[in-house]
DRENSE-894749 format. One record per residue (C-alpha): residue number from 0; residue in three letters; x negated, z negated, y. Coordinates in pm, 1 decimal. Layout:
- k | r | X | Z | Y
- NUM | ALA | X | Z | Y
...
//
This chain:
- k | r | X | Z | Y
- 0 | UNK | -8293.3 | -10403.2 | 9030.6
- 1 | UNK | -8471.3 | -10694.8 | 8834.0
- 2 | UNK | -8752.2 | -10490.3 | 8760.6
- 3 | UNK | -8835.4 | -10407.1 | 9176.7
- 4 | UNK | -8780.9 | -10716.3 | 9258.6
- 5 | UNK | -9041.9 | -10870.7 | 8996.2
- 6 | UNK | -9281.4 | -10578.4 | 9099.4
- 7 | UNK | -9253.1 | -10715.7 | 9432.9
- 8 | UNK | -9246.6 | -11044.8 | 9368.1
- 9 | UNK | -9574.2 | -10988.3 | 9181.5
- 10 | UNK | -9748.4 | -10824.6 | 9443.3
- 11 | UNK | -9655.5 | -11072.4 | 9712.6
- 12 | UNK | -9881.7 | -11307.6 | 9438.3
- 13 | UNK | -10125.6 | -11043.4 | 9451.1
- 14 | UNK | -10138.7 | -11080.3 | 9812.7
- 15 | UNK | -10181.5 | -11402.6 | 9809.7
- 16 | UNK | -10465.2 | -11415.4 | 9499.6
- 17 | UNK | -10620.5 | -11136.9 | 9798.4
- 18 | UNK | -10578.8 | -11441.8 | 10064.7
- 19 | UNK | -10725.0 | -11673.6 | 9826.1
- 20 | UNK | -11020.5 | -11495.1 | 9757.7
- 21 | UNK | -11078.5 | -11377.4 | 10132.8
- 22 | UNK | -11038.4 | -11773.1 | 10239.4
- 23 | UNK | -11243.0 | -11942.8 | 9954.1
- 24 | UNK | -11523.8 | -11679.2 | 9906.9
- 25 | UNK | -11558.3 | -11414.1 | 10150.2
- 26 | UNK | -11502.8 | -11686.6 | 10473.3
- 27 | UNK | -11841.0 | -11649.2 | 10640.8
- 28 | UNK | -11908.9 | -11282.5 | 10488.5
- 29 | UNK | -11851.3 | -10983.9 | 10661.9
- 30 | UNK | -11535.4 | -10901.1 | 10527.8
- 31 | UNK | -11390.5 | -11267.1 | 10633.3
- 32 | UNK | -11589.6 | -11220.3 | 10966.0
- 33 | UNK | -11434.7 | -10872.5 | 11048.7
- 34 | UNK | -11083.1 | -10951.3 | 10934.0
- 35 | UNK | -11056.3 | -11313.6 | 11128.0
- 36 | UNK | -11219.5 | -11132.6 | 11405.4
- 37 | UNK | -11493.8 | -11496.7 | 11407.4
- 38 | UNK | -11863.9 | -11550.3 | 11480.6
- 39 | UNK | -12069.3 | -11673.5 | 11198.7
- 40 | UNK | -12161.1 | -11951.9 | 11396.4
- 41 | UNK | -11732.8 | -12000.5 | 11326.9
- 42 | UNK | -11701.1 | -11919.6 | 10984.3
- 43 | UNK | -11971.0 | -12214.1 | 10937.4
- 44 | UNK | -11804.4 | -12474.6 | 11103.9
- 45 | UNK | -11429.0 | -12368.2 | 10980.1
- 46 | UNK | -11538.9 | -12242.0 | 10605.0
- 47 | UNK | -11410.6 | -12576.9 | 10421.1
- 48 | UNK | -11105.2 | -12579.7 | 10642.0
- 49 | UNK | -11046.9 | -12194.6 | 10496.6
- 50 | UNK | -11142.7 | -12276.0 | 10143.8
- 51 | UNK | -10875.0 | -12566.0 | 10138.4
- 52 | UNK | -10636.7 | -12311.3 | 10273.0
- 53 | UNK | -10736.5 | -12068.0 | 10011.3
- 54 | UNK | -10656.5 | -12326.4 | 9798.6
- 55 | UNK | -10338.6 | -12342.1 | 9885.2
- 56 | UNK | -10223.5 | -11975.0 | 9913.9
- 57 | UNK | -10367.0 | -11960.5 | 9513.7
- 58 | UNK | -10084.1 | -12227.0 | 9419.9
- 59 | UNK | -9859.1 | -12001.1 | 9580.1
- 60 | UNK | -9935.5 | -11686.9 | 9365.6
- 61 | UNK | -9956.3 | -11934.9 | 9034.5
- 62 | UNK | -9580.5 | -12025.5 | 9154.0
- 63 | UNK | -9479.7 | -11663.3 | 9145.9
- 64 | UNK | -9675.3 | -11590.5 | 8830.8
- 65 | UNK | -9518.4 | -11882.9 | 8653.2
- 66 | UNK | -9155.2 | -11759.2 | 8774.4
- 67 | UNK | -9239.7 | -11409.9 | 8622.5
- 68 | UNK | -9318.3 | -11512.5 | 8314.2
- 69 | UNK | -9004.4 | -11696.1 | 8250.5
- 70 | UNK | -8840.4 | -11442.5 | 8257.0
- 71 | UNK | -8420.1 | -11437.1 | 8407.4
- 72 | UNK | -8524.3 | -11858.4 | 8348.5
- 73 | UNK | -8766.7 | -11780.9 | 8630.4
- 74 | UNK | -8545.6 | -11688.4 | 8949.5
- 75 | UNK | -8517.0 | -12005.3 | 9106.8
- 76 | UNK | -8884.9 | -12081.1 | 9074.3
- 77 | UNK | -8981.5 | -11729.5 | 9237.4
- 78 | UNK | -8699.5 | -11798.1 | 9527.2
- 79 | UNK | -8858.1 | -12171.9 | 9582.4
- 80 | UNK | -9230.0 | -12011.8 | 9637.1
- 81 | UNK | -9106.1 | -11726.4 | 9798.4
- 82 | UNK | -8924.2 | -11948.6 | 10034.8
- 83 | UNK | -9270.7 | -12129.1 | 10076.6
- 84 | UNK | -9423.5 | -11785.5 | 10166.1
- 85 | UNK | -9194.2 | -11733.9 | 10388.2
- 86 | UNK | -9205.0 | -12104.5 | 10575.3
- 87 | UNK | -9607.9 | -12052.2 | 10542.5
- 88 | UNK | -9587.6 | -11740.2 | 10748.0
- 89 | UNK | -9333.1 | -11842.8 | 10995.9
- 90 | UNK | -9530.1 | -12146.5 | 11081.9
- 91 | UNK | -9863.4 | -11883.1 | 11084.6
- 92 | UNK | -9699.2 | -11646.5 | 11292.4
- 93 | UNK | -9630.3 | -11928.1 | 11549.9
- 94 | UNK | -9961.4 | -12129.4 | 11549.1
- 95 | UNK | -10226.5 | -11883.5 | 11473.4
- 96 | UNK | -10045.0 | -11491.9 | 11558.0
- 97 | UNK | -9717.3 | -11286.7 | 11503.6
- 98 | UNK | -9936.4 | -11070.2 | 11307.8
- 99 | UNK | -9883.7 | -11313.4 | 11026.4
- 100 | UNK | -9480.7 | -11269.7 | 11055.1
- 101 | UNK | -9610.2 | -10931.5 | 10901.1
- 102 | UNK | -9856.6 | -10970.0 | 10662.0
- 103 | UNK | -9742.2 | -11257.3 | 10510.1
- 104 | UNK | -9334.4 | -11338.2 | 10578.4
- 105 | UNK | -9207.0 | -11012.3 | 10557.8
- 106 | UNK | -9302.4 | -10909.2 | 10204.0
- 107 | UNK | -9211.9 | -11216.2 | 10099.0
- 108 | UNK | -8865.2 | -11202.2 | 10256.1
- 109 | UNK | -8799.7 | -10866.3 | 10119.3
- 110 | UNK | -8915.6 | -10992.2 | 9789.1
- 111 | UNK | -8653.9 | -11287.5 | 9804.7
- 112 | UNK | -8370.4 | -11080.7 | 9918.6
- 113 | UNK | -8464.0 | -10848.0 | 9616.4
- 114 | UNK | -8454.8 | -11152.2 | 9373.5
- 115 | UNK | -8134.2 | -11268.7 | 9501.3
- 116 | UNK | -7999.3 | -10945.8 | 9434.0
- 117 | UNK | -8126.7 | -10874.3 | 9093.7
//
């Protein structure tokens, strides 16, 4: 059971290293355009705003990386940043679209209920 939940735990931080790099870097390309459904005109104006929260979703994979590499040590650390995951996509489910519930709460939920069982 350890062993699914760390593989899921890791690629909730793989998600989120995927978030990071779509928000910092790809913003105003076409990938960032087509996926956050914005104008380049958009991107522009909004592109530091992303990279900041870029930023932020790359602390939350080096959370979950730094709880999987301590090993059974490293529980509580994964269930504190999974529980941040999980507040992060609430709150982005609410303000921005319930498409976020998906994409970004529900792995991490499932992750967290895996940890708690391992």
């Amino acid at each position: 059971m350890t062993l699914i939940a760390n593989i899921i735990v890791a690629l909730v931080a793989l998600l989120h290293v995927y978030f990071l790099v779509l928000e910092m870097f790809l913003w105003n390309k076409t990938l960032g355009l087509k996926t956050f459904r914005m104008t380049p005109e958009k991107a522009e104006v909004t592109k530091v705003l992303a990279a900041n929260q870029g930023l932020y979703n790359g602390f939350l994979a080096a959370g979950l990386v730094w709880g999987l590499s301590l090993g059974e040590e490293g529980v509580s650390i994964k269930l504190f940043f999974l529980g941040c995951v999980i507040v992060a996509g609430v709150y982005g489910a609410i303000t921005v679209g319930r498409k976020i519930l998906f994409i970004q709460a529900m792995p991490a939920t499932v992750a967290f209920i895996f940890v708690l069982l391992s």
